[in-house]
Residue frames as qw, qx, qy, qz and C-alpha x, y, z in Angstrom:
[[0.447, 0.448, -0.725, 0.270, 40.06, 57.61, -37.96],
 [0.767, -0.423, -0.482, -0.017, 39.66, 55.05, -35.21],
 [0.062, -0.764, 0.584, -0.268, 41.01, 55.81, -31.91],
 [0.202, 0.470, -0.789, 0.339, 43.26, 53.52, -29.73],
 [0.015, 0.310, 0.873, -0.376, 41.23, 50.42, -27.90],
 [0.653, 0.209, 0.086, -0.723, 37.79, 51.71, -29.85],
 [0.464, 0.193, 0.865, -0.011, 35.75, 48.89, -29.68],
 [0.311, 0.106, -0.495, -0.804, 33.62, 48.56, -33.41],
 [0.669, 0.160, 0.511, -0.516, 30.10, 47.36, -33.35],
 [0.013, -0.021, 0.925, 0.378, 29.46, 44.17, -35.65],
 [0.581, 0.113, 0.062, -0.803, 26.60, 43.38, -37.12],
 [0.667, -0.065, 0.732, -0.120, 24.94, 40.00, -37.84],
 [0.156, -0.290, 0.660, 0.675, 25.07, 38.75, -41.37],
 [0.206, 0.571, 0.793, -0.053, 21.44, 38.61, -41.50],
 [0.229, 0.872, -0.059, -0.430, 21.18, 42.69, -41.36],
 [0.088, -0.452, 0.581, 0.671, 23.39, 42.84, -43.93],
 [0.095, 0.085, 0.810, 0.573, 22.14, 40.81, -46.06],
 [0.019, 0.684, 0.648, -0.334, 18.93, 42.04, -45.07],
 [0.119, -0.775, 0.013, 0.621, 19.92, 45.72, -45.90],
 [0.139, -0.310, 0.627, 0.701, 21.86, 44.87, -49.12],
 [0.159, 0.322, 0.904, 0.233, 18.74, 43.38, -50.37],
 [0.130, 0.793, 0.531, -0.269, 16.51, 46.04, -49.94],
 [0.007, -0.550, 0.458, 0.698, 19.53, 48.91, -51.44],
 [0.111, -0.245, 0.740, 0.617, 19.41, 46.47, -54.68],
 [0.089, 0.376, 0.921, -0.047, 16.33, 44.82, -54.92],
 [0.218, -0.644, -0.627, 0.380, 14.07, 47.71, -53.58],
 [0.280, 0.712, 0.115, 0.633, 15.69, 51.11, -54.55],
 [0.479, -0.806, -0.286, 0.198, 16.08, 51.90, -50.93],
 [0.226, 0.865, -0.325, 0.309, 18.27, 54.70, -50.14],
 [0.409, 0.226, -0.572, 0.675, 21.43, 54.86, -47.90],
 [0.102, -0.250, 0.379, -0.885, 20.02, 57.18, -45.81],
 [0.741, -0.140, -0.249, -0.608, 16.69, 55.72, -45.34],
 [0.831, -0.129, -0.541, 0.029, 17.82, 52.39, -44.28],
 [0.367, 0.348, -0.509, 0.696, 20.40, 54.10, -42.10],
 [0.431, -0.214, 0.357, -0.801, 17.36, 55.81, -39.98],
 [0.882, -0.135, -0.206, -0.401, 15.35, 52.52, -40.32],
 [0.814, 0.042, -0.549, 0.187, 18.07, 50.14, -39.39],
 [0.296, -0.906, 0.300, 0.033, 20.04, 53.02, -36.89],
 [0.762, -0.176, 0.251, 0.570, 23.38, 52.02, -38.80],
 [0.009, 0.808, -0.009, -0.589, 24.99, 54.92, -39.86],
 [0.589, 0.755, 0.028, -0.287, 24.92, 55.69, -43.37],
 [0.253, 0.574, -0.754, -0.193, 29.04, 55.40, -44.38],
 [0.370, -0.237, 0.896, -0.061, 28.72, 51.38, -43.07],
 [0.775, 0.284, 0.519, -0.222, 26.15, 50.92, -45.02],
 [0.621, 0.765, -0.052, -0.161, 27.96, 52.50, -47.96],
 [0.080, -0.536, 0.831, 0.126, 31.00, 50.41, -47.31],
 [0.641, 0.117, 0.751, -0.104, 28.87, 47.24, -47.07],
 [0.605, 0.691, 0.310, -0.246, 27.76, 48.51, -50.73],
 [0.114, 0.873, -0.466, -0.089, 31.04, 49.45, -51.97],
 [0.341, -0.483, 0.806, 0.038, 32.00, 45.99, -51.07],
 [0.680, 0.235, 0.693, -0.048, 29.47, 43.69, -52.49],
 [0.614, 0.751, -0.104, -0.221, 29.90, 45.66, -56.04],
 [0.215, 0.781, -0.585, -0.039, 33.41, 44.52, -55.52],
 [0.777, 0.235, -0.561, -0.162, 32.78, 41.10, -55.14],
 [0.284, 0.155, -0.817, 0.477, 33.65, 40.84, -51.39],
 [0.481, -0.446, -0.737, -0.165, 31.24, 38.89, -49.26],
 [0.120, -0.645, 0.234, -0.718, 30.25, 41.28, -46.12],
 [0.822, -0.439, -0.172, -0.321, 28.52, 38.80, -44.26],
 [0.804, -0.370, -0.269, 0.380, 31.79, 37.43, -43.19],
 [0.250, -0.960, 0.066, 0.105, 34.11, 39.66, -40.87],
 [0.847, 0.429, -0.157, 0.272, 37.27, 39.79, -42.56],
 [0.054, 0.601, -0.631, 0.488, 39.26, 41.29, -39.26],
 [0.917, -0.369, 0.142, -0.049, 38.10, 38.32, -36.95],
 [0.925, -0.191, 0.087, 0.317, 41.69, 37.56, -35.69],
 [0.504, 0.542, -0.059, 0.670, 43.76, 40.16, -37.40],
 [0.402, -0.915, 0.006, 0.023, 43.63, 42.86, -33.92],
 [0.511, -0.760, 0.358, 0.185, 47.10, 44.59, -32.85],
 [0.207, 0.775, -0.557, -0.214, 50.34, 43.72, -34.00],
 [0.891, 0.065, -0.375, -0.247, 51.24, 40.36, -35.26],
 [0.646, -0.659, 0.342, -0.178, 52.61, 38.06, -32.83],
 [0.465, 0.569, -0.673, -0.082, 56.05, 36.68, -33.21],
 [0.881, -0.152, -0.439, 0.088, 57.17, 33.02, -32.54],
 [0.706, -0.689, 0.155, 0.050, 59.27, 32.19, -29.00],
 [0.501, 0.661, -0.550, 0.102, 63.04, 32.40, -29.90],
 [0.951, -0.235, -0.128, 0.155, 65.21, 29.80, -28.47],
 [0.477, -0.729, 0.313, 0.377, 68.64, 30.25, -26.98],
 [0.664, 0.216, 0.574, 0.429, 69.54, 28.60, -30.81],
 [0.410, 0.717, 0.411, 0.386, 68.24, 31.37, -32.49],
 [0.122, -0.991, -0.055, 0.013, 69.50, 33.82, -30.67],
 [0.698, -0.440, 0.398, 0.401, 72.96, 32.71, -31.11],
 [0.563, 0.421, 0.594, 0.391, 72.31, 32.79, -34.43],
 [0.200, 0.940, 0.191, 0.199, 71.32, 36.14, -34.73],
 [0.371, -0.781, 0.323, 0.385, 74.40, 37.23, -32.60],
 [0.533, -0.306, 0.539, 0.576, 77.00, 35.67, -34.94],
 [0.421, 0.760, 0.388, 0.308, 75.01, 37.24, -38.00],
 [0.005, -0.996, -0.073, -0.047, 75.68, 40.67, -36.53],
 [0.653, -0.519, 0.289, 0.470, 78.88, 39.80, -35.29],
 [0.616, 0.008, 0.495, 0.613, 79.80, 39.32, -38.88],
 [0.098, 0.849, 0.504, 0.125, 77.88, 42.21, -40.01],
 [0.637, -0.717, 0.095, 0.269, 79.98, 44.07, -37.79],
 [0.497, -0.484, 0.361, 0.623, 83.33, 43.27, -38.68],
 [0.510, 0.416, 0.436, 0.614, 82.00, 43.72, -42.62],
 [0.240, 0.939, 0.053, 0.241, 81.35, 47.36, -42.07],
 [0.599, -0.734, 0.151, 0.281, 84.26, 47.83, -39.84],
 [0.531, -0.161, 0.561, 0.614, 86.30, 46.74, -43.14],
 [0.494, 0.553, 0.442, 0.505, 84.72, 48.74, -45.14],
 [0.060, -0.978, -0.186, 0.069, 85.34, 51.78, -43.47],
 [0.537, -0.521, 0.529, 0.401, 89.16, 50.95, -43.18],
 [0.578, 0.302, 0.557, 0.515, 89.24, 50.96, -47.28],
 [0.109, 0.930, 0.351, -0.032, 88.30, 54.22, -47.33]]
């Protein structure tokens, strides 16, 4: 499990494809390439895990995704808006407790 602000090392889409080629092509092992390349063995067996599934490794599919998504700037509009939602939100449970 990652921790908090761990940075991940990237690789260039040359090793990879470099690496995947030798796994399929070649007969190389996991582990082998792992001590030949120094990439540790699970990345390589994700990178492998992916291309059977049809997803290109070479590109980095978290480029841009980091942290929590960032929401638009609210105007003074929208926030008015949201008040008189709740407002009315509000006064509907208020009346439905009074039917009880």
């Amino acid at each position: 499990m990652a921790n908090k602000g761990q940075k991940f090392k990237k690789y260039s889409p040359k090793i990879k494809e470099k690496i995947l080629k030798e796994y399929f092509n070649e007969g190389a092992g996991r582990d082998f390439l792992g001590r030949k390349y120094g990439i540790s063995r699970g990345t390589i067996s994700n990178w492998i895990y992916d291309s059977k599934k049809g997803i290109d490794v070479k590109i980095d599919h978290r480029a841009g995704r980091s942290g929590r998504p960032k929401t638009k700037s609210l105007t003074l509009e929208d926030y008015k808006e949201r008040y008189e939602i709740l407002k009315k939100y509000q006064a509907f449970l208020q009346a439905r407790r009074g039917k009880k």
